[in-house]
C-alpha positions in Angstrom: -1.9 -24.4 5.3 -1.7 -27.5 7.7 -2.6 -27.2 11.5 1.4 -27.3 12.6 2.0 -24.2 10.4 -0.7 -22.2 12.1 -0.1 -23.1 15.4 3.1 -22.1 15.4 2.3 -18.9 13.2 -0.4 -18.0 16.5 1.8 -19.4 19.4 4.7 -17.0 18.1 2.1 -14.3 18.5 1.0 -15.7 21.8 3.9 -14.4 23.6 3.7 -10.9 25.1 7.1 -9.4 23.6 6.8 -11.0 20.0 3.3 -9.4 19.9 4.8 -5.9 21.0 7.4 -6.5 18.4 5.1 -7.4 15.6 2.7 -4.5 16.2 5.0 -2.0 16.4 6.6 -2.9 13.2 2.8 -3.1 11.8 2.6 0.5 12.7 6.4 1.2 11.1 4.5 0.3 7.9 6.8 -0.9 4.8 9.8 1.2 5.9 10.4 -1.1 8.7 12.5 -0.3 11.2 16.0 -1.4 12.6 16.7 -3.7 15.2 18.2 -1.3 16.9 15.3 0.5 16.8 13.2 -2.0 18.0 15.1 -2.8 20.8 15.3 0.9 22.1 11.7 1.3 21.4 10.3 -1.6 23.3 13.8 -1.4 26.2 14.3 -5.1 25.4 17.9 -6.4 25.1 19.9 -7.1 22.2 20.1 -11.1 23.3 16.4 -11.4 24.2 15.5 -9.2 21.1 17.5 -11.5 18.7 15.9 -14.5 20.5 11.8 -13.2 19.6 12.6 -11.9 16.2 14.0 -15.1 15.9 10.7 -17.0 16.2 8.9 -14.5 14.1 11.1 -14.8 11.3 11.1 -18.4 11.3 7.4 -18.4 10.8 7.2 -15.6 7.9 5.5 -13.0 9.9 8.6 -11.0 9.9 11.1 -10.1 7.4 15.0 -8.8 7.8 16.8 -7.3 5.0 20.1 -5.9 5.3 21.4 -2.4 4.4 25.4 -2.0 5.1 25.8 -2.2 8.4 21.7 -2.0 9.7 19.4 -5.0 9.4 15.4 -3.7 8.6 12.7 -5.6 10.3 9.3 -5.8 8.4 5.6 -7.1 9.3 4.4 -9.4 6.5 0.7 -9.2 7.4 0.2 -11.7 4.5 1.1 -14.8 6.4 -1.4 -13.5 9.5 -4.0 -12.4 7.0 -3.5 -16.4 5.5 -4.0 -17.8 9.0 -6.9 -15.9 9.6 -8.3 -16.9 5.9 -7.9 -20.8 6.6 -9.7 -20.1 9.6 -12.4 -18.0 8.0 -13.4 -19.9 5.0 -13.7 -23.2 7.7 -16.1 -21.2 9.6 -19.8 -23.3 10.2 -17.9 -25.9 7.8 -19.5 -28.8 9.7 -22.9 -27.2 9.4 -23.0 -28.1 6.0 -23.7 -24.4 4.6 -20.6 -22.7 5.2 -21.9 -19.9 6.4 -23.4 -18.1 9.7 -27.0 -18.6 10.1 -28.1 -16.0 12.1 -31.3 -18.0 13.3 -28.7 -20.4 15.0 -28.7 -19.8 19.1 
């Protein structure tokens, strides 16, 4: 995963409503939950509503599938749990070990 991709992927999370959004859909577990929903939930409009899932779509860390009429919204904690991977396995990289040495001030 390049730098752009998780920049974006963290600056969409970075922004006060898009986090509430994304944690409360974490909590809605794979059901998911409506826009509709959401928006009632959290008292954020339908414009500004469309606008932030927007963003959080675009980057994969939500989901929308459509059933008749209703549109379901879903955390896919995969693409944080990737970000927080390529940022894991480059931890102490530069120390040459890869790993935390605990005798390190």
């Amino acid at each position: 995963m390049d730098t752009g991709n998780i920049a974006r992927t963290l600056a969409e999370l970075g922004n006060e409503t898009r986090l509430e959004i994304f944690r409360l859909l974490v909590k809605s577990g794979a059901d998911g939950m409506t826009i509709g929903e959401i928006g009632r939930r959290l008292g954020v409009p339908a414009s500004t509503l469309g606008f932030h899932l927007r963003g959080l779509v675009t980057v994969g860390l939500v989901s929308q599938q459509k059933d008749g009429r209703s549109v379901y919204c879903r955390a896919e904690l995969q693409k944080l749990n990737d970000v927080l991977h390529v940022l894991e396995a480059e931890c102490c990289i530069e120390q040459g070990s890869g790993r935390i040495d605990s005798d390190v001030a």
